[in-house]
Structure formats: C-alpha cells, structure tokens
N, C-alpha and C positions, 0 to 999 in steps of 0.2 A: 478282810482281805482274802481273797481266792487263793488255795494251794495250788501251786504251778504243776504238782506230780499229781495232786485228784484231778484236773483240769486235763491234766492230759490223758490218765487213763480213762474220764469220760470221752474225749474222743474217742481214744481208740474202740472203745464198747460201739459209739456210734457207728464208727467207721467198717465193723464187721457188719453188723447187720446185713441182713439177705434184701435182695433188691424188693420194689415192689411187687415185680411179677414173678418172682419166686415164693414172697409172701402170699397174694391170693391166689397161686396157684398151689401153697400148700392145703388151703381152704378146700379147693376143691378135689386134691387128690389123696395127699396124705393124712391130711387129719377128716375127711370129707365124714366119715361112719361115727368118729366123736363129736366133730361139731355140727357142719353143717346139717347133716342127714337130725343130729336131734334138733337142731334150732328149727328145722320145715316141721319136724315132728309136732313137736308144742305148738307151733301156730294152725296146724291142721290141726291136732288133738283138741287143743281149745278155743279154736274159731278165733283166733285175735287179728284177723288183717280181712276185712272186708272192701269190697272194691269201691274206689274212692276218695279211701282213709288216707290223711295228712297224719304220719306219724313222727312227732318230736322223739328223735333217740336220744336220748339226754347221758351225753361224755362227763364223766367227772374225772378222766384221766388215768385210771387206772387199768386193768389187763382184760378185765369182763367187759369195760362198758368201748373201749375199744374194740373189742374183736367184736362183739356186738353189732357194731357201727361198721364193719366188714363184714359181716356173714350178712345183716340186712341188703349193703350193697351188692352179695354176692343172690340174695332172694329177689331181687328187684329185676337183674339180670333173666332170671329163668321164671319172670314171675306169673302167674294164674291169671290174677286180678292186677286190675291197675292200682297203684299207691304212690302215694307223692312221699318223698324222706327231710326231713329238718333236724340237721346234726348241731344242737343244743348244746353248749356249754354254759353254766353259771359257775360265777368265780366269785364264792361266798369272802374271800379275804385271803386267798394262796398267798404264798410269798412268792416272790418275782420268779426265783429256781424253780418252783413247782410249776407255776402259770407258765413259761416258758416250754417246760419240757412238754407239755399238753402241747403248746403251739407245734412244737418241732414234731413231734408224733404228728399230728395229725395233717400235717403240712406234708410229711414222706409216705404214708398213707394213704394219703390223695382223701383226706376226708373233710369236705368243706364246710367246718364248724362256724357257728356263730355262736359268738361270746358275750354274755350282759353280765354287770356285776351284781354284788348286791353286797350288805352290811351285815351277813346273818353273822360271822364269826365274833366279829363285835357286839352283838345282840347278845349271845350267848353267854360272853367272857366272863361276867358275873354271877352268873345260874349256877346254884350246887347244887339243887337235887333235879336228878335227870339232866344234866344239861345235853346229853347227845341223842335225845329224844325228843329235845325241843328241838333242835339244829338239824334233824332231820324232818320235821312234822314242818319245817319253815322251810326249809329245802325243796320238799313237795310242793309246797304251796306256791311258790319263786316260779318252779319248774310248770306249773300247771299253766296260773299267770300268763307267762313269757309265751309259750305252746299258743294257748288260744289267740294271742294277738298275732301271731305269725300263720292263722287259720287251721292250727291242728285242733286235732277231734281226739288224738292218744299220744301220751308218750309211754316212751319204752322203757323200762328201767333194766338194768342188767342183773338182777338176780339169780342164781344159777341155784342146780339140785340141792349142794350142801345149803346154801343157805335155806332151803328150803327146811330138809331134814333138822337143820341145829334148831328152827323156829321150832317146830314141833316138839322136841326134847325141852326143850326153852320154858315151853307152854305148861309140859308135865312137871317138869320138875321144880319149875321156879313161878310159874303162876298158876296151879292147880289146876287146868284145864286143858280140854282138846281143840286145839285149833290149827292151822297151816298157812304157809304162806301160798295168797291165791295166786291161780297163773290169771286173770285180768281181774279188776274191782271198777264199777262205775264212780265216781268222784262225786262224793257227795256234797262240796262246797260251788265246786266247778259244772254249772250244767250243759250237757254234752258230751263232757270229757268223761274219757276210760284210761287206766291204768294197765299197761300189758308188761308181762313180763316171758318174751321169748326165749330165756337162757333157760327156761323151768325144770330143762331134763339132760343140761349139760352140765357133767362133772368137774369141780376147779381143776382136778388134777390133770385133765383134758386140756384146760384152757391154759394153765403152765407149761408142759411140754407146747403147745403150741406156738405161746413164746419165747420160750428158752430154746427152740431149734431155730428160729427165726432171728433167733438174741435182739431180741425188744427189747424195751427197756421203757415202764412205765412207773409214773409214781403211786409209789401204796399206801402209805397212810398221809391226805396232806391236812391233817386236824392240827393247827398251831399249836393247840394244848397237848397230844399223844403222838407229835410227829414219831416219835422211837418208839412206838407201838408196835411195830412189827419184828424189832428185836427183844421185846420185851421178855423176859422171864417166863415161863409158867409158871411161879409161885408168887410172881410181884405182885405189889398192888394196882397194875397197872392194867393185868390179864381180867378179860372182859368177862363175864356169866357165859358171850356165845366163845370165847376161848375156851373154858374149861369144857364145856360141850362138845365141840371139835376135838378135844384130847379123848373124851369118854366114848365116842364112836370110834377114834380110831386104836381103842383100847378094846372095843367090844368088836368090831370088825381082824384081831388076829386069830380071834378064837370063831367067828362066824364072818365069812366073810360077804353074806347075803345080808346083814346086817343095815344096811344104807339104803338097800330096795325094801327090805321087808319095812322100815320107817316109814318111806314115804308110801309106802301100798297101805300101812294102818291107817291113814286118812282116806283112802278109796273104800277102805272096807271096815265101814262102822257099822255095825246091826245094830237098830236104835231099842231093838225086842231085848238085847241085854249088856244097854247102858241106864243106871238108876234115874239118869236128868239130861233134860238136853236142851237147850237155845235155839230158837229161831224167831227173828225181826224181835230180837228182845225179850219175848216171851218166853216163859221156862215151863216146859212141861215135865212131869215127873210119871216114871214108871204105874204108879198107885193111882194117876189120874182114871186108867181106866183095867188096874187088876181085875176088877170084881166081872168086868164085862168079859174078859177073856174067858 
C-alpha cells in the first residue's frame, strides 16, 4: 500500500521542477563550460560521431544517462556532421516505481525513448560469484542486439570522468594492472558496432548540481538485489571495491587537489621505456626482450 505523505511529497518534488526550457537552456548557459562544452570536447577529442552514424543512446534512468540524452539533443541541434539519435531503454526487470519514473522523466524531457524488455535480472538472481559482472556483460549484449535492429552502428553509454579514474585505481589496486576505461571500443561480438562513451571528460559532481538546480529527480540504484545501495554504509557489506575507491580519491584529493587529473593523465602518459611488461593484442612483451640491443 502507497503512503499518502511519501505520495504527496513526490509530487510536490515533481511539481518544482524547472520547466523544460529552463532545463536545456541551463545546458546551454549555465552549466554550458561543465557539461556541454566537455561532452563536444570528448567526441572531437576522440573522434566518436562520424557523419551518418545511427547512435543508440542507451537510458537506464538515472542522472548521467539522461542528461546524456540532452546534451546529445542539445549536439544534434549545432551539429558538424549529420547523425541520426535512438533513445534506447532496456528494462532488465525494474519494478513498476522505477520503470514508471524513467517514463515520466523522459516523457517531461521531451525524450522519445523506446523501451524493450528483457529477463536479465531473472537470469542473474541465482549467480554468486560476480553476479553484477554478468548483468552487465548481458546488459551490453541486450543493448548492442536491440541497437542493430533498429540500424544503429553505436551506442552511447554514459560514463563519465570519475568512472573513468575509480577504473584505473580499480585496475591498480585490486587487479594488478594498468588499464582505463576507453572513451570508444569496437564490439567484438557485434560486427559494425562501436561502443562510445561521450560523458568521458565530465565530472559527476558537474552532473549533480545540474540536477539538483533543475530538482530532477531520477532513479539510482534500480538493481532488485542492492536497491538501498545508495544509502548504503561505508563500512557495510554492501559498499562496492569502486565505493571504497571513490572514498580513497576523495581522501587523496583534500590534501592534492589535482589528484583526479593527475589519474586520468597517468593513462595518456605511460613511457613504455620504463614500465617492466606491457600487453598488446595479447601479446606480452617484456623490457629484457630487447635490453641487450639498447
């Protein structure tokens, strides 16, 4: 049974909200140097929209993959190159509240989402080791699927800087190696399809004030098994490896606060002349392969 006092103080959250054209006109005024100025940045920086391109922006409801889904509208408008847009939602097993409030978002918005299901959360429910590494490796795979039958070539995922940097920290500290999350990857199952990720140089904390001036209101965790994940403790057992990550930058950023660039710049600037071993298409070559020749 619905509480008539949460009921109503959901409207009233709704009922503040700043109109639409208040909202993409904060896109392009007030937040224009946080968001939208980096979101042109990453796709010129890394060549991700070529003329032509059918890109699936793939909505899962939350604050990035929405605003996402406006700053592309808002790129489409002043765009270089011609691009077609398909605002993708897949709805692995929401509960009604969650799938609902995606509709109503994106419905005030003005963002004309298409919605297919699927059985991933089900699939999952019995997995214990990794199971939010399968559910998203099947997520991708749903997402790529759905994309090409509706003639895209890329979808967009919303990943922004921090995820970027906690991957890297992620890499070091919990799986012994150097690696990042890329801004595009070709799709190795999928042929044709590319993976872009245009948030790649915009900060969350950017992308909260954006919606907490605008008082948005989107869903954040809607994983059936960790919905209270975003209230979750720091010490719980609930608090994820990229939690504890996210805490250790923002523990190393009051004493350096260049901290968060200098991360993601250690992936722009590896000298391979003095790292011991290094990967590529598999292959591992090793500093000693060619000492003697130096």
């Amino acid at each position: 049974m619905t509480d008539s006092n949460s009921s109503t103080s959901n409207n009233t959250e709704i009922s503040e909200r700043h109109s639409l054209a208040e909202i993409e006109k904060s896109i392009r005024k007030k937040f224009h140097k946080e968001l939208f100025s980096k979101f042109a940045k990453a796709v010129k920086t890394y060549e991700l929209i070529q003329e032509g391109d059918k890109i699936a922006v793939c909505i899962s409801g939350g604050k990035d993959s929405m605003l996402m889904a406006k700053l592309f509208q808002e790129l489409q408008r002043h765009r270089k190159v011609h691009f077609d847009l398909a605002f993708l939602v897949m709805d692995p097993g929401y509960n009604k509240l969650n799938r609902k409030v995606i509709e109503d978002n994106a419905s005030y918005l003005s963002i004309p989402i298409t919605i297919f299901e699927s059985n991933i959360f089900d699939a999952v429910y019995t997995i214990d080791k990794s199971p939010c590494y399968l559910c998203a490796r099947m997520r991708r795979g749903y997402l790529y699927n759905h994309a090409k039958q509706l003639g895209c070539n890329k979808i967009a995922l919303g990943h922004h800087f921090d995820d970027v940097i906690e991957t890297i920290l992620m890499g070091m500290l919990y799986g012994g190696q150097v690696q990042t999350m890329m801004p595009k990857l070709h799709s190795s199952n999928f042929e044709g399809m590319e993976l872009i990720r245009p948030m790649y140089l915009i900060h969350e904390e950017d992308i909260k004030h954006w919606r907490d001036y605008n008082k948005l209101h989107f869903i954040q965790c809607a994983c059936r098994f960790t919905e209270a994940c975003a209230a979750a403790e720091p010490d719980s057992q609930m608090a994820s490896k990229r939690m504890e990550i996210r805490q250790l930058i923002a523990e190393l950023k009051k004493k350096n606060p260049f901290i968060e660039n200098n991360i993601f710049k250690s992936v722009e600037n590896v000298s391979l002349n003095t790292v011991i071993a290094y990967k590529k298409d598999g292959i591992k070559h090793h500093f000693l392969d060619d000492y003697e020749n130096d």
